[in-house]
Backbone as CSV, one residue per row, in Angstrom:
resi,resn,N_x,N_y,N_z,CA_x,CA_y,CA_z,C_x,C_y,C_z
1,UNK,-58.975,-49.039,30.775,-59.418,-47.752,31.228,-60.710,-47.925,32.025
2,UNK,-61.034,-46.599,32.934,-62.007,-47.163,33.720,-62.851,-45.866,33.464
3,UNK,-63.945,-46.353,34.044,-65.617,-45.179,33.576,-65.912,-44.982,34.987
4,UNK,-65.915,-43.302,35.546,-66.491,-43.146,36.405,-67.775,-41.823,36.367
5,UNK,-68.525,-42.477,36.658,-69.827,-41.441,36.168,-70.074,-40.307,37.320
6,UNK,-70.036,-39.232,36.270,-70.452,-37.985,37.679,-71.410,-36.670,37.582
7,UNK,-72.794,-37.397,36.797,-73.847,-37.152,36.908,-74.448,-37.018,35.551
8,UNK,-73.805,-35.863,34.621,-74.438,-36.563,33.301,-73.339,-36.727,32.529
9,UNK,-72.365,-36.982,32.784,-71.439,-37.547,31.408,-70.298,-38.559,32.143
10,UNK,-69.749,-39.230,31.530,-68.332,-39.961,32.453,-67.216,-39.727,32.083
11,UNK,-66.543,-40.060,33.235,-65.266,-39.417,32.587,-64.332,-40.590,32.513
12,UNK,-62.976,-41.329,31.867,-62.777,-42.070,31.835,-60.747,-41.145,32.552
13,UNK,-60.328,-42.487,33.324,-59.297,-42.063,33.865,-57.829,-43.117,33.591
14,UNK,-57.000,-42.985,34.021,-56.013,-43.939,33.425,-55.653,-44.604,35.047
15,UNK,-55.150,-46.003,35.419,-55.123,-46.423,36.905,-53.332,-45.762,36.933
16,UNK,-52.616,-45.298,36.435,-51.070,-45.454,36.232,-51.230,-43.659,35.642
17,UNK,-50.415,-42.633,36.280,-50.561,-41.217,36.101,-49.323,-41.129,34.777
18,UNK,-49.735,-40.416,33.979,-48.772,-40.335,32.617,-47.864,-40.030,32.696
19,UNK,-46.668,-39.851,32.122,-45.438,-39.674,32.473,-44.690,-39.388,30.695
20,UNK,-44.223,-38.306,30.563,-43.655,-38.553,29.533,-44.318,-36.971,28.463
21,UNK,-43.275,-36.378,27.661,-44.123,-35.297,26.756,-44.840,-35.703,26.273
22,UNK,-45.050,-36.883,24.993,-45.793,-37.182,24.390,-46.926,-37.922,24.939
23,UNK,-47.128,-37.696,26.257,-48.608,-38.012,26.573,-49.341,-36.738,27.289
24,UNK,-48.862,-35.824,27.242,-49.607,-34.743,28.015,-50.543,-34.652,27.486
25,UNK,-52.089,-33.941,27.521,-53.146,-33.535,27.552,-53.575,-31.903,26.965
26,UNK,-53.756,-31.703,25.886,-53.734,-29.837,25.914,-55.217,-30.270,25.164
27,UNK,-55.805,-28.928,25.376,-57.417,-28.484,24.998,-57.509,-27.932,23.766
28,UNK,-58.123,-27.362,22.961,-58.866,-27.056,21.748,-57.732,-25.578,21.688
29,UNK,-57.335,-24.763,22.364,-56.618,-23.875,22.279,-55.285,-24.137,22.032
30,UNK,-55.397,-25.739,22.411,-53.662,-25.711,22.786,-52.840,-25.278,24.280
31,UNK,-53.630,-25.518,25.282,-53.136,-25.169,26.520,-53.112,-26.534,26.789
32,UNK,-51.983,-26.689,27.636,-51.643,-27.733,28.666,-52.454,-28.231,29.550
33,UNK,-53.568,-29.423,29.906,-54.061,-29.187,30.860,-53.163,-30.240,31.821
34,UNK,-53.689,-29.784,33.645,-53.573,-30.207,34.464,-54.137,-30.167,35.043
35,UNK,-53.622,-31.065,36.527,-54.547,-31.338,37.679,-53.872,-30.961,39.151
36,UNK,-54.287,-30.767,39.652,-53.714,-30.828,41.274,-54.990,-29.432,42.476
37,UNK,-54.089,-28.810,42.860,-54.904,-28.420,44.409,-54.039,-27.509,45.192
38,UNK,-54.951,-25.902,44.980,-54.519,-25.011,46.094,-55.174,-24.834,47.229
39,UNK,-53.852,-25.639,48.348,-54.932,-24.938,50.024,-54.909,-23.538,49.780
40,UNK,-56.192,-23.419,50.353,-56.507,-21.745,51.332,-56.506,-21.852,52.875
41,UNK,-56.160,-20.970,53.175,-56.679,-20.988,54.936,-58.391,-20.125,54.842
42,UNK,-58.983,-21.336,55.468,-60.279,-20.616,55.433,-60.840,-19.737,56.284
43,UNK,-59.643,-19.460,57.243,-59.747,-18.227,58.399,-59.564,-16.588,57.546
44,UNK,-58.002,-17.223,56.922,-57.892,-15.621,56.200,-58.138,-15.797,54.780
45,UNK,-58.875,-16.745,54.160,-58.512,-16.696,52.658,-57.384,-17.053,51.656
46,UNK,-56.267,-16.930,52.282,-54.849,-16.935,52.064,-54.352,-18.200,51.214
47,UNK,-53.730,-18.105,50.313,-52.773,-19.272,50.094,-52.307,-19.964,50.569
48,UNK,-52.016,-21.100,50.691,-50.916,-21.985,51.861,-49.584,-21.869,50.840
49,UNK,-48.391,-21.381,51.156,-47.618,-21.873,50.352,-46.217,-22.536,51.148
50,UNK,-45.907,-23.726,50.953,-45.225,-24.549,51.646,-43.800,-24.595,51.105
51,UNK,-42.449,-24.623,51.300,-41.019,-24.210,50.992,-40.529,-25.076,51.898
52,UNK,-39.481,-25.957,51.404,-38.309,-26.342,51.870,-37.245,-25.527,52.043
């Protein structure tokens, strides 16, 4: 595992993205966490939403 520091605490990451139920990630509530990224258009604010 690797240590990447980002200002006062580190966070440690895996090099290989998990795969599988029994490795998901959930918080103190019990929610699922994840990761990823919504474009906006920074002209109108807007969502990007992309469809095949």
């Amino acid at each position: 595992m690797n240590e990447i520091n980002n200002g006062d605490d580190s966070m440690k990451y895996l090099p290989k993205a998990r795969s599988g139920r029994e490795k998901q990630v959930y918080n103190d509530v019990g929610a699922r966490e994840v990761a990823g990224c919504v474009p906006i258009d920074p002209k109108t604010g807007k969502v990007l939403l992309i469809s095949r």
